[in-house]
C-alpha positions in Angstrom: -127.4 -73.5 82.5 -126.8 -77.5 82.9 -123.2 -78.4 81.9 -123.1 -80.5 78.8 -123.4 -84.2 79.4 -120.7 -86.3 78.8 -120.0 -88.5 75.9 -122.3 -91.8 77.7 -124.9 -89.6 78.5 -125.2 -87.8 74.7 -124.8 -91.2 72.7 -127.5 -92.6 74.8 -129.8 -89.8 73.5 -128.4 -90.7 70.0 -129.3 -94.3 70.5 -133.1 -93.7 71.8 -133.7 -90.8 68.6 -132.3 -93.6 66.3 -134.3 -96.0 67.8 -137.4 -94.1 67.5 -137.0 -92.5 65.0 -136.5 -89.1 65.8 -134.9 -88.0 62.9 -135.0 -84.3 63.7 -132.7 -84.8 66.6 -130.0 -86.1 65.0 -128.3 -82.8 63.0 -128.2 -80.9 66.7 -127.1 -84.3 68.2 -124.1 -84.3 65.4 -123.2 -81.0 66.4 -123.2 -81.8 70.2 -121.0 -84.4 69.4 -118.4 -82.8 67.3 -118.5 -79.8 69.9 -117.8 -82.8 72.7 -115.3 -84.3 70.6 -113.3 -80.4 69.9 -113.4 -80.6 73.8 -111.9 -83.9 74.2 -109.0 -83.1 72.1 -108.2 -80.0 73.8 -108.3 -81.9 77.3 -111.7 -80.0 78.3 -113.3 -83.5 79.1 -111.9 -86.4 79.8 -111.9 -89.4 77.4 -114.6 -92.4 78.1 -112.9 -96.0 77.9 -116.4 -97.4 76.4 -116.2 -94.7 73.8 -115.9 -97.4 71.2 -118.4 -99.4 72.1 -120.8 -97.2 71.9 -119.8 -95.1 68.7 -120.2 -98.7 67.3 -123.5 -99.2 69.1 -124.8 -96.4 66.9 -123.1 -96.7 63.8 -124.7 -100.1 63.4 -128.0 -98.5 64.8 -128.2 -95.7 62.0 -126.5 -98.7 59.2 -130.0 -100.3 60.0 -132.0 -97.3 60.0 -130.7 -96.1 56.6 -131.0 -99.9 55.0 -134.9 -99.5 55.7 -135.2 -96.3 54.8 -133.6 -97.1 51.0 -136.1 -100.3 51.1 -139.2 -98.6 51.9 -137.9 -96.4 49.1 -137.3 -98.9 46.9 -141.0 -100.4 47.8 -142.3 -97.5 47.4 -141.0 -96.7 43.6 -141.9 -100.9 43.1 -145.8 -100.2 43.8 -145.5 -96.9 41.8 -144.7 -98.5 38.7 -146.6 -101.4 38.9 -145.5 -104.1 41.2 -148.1 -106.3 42.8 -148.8 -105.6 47.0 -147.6 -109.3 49.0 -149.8 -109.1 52.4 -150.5 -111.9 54.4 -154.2 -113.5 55.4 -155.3 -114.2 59.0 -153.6 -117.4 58.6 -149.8 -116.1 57.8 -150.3 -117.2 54.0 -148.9 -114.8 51.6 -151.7 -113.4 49.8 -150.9 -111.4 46.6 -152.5 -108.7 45.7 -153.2 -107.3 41.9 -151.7 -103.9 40.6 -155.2 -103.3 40.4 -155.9 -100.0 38.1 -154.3 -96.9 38.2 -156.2 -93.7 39.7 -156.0 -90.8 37.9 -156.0 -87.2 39.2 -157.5 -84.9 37.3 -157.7 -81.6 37.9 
């Protein structure tokens, strides 16, 4: 069995599943790191002077992940009730488009 990596090593893998958003890793990879962080405490593994850094790396990683999560959310509810679809032409002009009609689904 590998040993567990250290705290560098797992907030790395953090960084890359926030970055492409691997959203399924990041329950286990919570768990890895309050495991790591029991350790720490009880002297099992020795601190990591750029622990900081990189907690704050992520934080601001998964602060930007959330915010456009809640937007495409809140996009998502906007064309649902009515709101026109912006796009842009070939040219980079914002092109409006209608709330054209609804469909229907019918059973």
């Amino acid at each position: 069995m590998a040993a567990e990596p250290g705290w560098s090593a797992l907030l790395e893998e953090e960084r890359r599943a926030l970055r492409e958003g691997q959203w399924d890793r990041l329950a286990d990879l919570a768990r890895r790191k309050e495991d790591l962080a029991r350790r720490m405490e009880a002297g099992q593994v020795p601190p990591d002077p750029s622990l900081a850094a990189m907690l704050a790396r992520n934080a601001a990683l998964l602060a930007a992940a959330l915010g456009g999560v809640r937007s495409a959310l809140g996009r998502q509810e906007a064309l649902r009730t009515g709101a026109s679809l912006a796009t842009y032409d070939a040219r980079g002009v914002l092109a409006a488009a209608p709330a054209g009609p609804r469909v229907v689904r019918r059973a």
